[in-house]
C-alpha positions in Angstrom: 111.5 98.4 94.2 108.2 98.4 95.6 107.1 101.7 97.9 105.1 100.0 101.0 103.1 103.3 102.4 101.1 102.4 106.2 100.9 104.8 108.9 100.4 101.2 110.7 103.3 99.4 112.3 102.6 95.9 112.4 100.5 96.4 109.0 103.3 97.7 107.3 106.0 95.4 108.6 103.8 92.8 107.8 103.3 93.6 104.2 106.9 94.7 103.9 107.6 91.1 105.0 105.6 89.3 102.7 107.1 91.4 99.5 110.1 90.7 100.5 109.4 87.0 101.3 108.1 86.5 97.4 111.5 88.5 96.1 110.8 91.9 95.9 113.5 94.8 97.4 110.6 97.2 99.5 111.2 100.5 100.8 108.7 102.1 103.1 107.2 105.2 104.0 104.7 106.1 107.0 102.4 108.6 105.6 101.8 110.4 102.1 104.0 113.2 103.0 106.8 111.0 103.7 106.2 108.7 100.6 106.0 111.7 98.0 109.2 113.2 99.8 111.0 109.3 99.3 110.0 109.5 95.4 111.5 113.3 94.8 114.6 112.3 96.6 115.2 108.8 95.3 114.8 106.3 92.8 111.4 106.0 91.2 109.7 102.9 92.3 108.8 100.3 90.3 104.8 100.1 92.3 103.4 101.4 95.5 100.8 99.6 97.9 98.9 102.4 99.5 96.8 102.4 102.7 94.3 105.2 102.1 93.3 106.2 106.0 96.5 108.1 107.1 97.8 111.5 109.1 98.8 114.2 107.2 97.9 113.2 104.1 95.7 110.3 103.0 96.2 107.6 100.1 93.3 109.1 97.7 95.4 112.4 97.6 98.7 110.8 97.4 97.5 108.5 94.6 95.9 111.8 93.1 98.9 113.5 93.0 101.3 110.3 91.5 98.5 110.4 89.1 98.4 113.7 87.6 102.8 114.2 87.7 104.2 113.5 84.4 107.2 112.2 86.1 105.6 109.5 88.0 101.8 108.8 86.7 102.8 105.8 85.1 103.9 104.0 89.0 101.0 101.4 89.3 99.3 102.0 92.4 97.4 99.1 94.4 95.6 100.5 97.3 94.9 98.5 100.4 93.0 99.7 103.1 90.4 98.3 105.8 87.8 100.3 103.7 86.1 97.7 101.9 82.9 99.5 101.0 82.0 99.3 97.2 81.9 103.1 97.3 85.9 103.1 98.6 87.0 100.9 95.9 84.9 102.9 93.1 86.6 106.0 94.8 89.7 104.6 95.3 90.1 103.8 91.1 89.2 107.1 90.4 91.8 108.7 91.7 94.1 106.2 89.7 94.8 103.4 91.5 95.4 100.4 89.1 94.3 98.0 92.0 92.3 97.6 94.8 92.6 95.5 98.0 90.3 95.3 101.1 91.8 94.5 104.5 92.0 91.8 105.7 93.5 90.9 102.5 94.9 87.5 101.9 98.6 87.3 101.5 98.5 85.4 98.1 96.5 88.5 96.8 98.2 91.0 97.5 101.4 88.9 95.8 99.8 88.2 93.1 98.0 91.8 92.6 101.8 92.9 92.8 103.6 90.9 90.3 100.7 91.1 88.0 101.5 94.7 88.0 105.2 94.9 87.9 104.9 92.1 85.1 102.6 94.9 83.5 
């Protein structure tokens, strides 16, 4: 089960979408509150595609806080955000994210950056 997290409607149907379109069962979640609240309350899942810019609380400290829990740092993490910037993705690895996407990505990426991980 993959764990879609974008504040963004059509950006988060749209990836939902394609997930499910190559196989995968997706769950989603709106912000990082929300998606740390669907992992204490349900089934672990198996990766998470993270936007970073978000209300309440953004994907570097979401990804920070997957990262450091016993109970979940080993959920790969492929961030995907419209921040493309060198620094972004050097920023965005840091705070564990096994992967890293820039918006607009192209659909066969992300997929692929997926399923490489879940193959692990």
């Amino acid at each position: 089960m993959v764990l879609v997290v974008e504040d963004s409607i059509p950006q988060r149907e749209m990836i939902t979408e394609l997930l499910k379109g190559s196989g995968l069962t997706v769950t989603a979640a709106t912000d990082g509150v929300e998606a740390l609240e669907h992992i204490q309350s349900g089934p672990l899942p198996d990766l998470v595609v993270l936007d970073i810019v978000m209300p309440r609380m953004n994907g570097y400290e979401f990804c920070r806080r997957l990262k450091t829990d016993p109970s979940t740092q080993n959920v790969p993490v492929v961030m995907c955000s419209s921040k493309g910037e060198e620094f972004d993705r050097y920023w965005g690895m840091k705070q564990g994210a096994d992967a890293y996407i820039a918006k607009p990505f192209q659909p066969t990426e992300l997929v692929g950056t997926v399923k490489q991980l879940l193959r692990g």
